[in-house]
DOFI-965883 format. One record per residue (C-alpha): residue in one letter; x, y, z. Coordinates in pm, 1 decimal. Example, Ala and Ser with C-alpha at 12.3 -4.5 7.8 and 13.67 -1.06 7.14 Angstrom:
% DOFI-965883
("A",(1230.0,-450.0,780.0)),
("S",(1367.0,-106.0,714.0)),
This chain:
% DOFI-965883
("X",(-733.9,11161.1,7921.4)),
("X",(-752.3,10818.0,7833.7)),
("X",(-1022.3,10666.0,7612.4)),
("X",(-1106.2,10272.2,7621.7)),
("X",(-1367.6,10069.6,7412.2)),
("X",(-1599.5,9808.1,7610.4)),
("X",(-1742.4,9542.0,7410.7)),
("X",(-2041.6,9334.1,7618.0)),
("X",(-2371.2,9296.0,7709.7)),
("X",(-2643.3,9398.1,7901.9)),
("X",(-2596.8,9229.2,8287.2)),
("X",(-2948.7,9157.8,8322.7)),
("X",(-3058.9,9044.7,8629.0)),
("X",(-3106.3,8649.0,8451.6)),
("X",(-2765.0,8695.5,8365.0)),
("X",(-2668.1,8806.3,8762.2)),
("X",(-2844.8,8483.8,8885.1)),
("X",(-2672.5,8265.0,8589.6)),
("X",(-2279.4,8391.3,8641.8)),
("X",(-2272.5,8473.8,9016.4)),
("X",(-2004.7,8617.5,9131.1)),
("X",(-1713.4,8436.1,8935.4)),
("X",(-1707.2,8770.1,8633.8)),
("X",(-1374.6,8665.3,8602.3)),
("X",(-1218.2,8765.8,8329.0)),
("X",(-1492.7,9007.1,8215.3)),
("X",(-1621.0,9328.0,8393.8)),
("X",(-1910.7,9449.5,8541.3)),
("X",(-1919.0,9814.2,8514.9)),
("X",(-2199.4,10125.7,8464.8)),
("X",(-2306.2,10287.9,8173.4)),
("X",(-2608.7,10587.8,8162.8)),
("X",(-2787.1,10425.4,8395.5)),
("X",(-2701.6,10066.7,8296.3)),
("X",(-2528.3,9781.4,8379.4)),
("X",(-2324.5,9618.0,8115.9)),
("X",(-2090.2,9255.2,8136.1)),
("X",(-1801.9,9290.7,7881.7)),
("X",(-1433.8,9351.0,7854.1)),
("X",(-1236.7,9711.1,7725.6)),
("X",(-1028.1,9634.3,7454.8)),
("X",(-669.6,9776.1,7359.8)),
("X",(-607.7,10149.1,7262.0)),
("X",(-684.6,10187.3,6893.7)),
("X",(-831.3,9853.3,6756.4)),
("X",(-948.2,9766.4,6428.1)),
("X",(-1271.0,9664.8,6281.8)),
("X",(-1177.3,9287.2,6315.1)),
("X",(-999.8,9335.1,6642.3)),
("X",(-1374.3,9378.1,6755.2)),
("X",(-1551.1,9101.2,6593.9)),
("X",(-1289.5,8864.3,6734.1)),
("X",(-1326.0,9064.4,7113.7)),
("X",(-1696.3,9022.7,7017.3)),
("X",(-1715.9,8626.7,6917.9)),
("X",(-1417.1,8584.4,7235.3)),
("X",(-1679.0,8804.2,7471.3)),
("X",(-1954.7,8522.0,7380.3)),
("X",(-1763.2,8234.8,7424.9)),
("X",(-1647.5,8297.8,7819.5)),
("X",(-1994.2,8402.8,7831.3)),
("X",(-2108.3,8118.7,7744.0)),
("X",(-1893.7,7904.7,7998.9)),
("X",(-2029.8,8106.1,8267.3)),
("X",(-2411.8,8012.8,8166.1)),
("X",(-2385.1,7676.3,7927.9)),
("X",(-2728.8,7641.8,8018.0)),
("X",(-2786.1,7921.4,7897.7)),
("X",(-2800.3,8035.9,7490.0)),
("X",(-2606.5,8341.3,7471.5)),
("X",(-2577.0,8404.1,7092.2)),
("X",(-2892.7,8591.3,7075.4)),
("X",(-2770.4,8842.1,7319.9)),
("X",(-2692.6,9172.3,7220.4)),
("X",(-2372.9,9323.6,7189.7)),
("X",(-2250.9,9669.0,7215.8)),
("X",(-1978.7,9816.0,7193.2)),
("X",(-1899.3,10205.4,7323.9)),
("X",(-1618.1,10433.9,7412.3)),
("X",(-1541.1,10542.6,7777.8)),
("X",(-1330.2,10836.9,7828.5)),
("X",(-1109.3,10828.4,8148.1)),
("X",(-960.0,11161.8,8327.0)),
("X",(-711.5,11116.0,8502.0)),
């Protein structure tokens, strides 16, 4: 079993529209019931690993939608476990 971080943010529907289909490099993936736009980080990160995947997450965001203010957004950050 593998387990993997995601750092991102809701993928609203605004945020559909805004990006297209261009996710490049981020993800789009599910989450109970959601769906989230984000990256998954490296095995074992630290604390700062994940601010900097945080502020790094923003930024592409943000050249997706420049129109767009993206610092407000909120960002989570949760562990997926993978069986395989």
């Amino acid at each position: 079993m593998l387990t993997k971080l995601f750092v991102g943010t809701r993928f609203t529907s605004e945020l559909k529209m805004r990006i297209g289909s261009d996710l490049s490099p981020m993800t789009a993936i599910p989450y109970e019931g959601k769906e989230y736009i984000g990256y998954y980080l490296e095995s074992n990160p630290t604390v700062a690993q994940i601010r900097t995947c945080c502020d790094e997450f923003l930024i592409k965001l943000q050249e997706h939608c420049p129109e767009h203010r993206v610092d407000n957004l909120p960002i989570v950050v949760f562990p997926q476990a993978f069986v395989g």
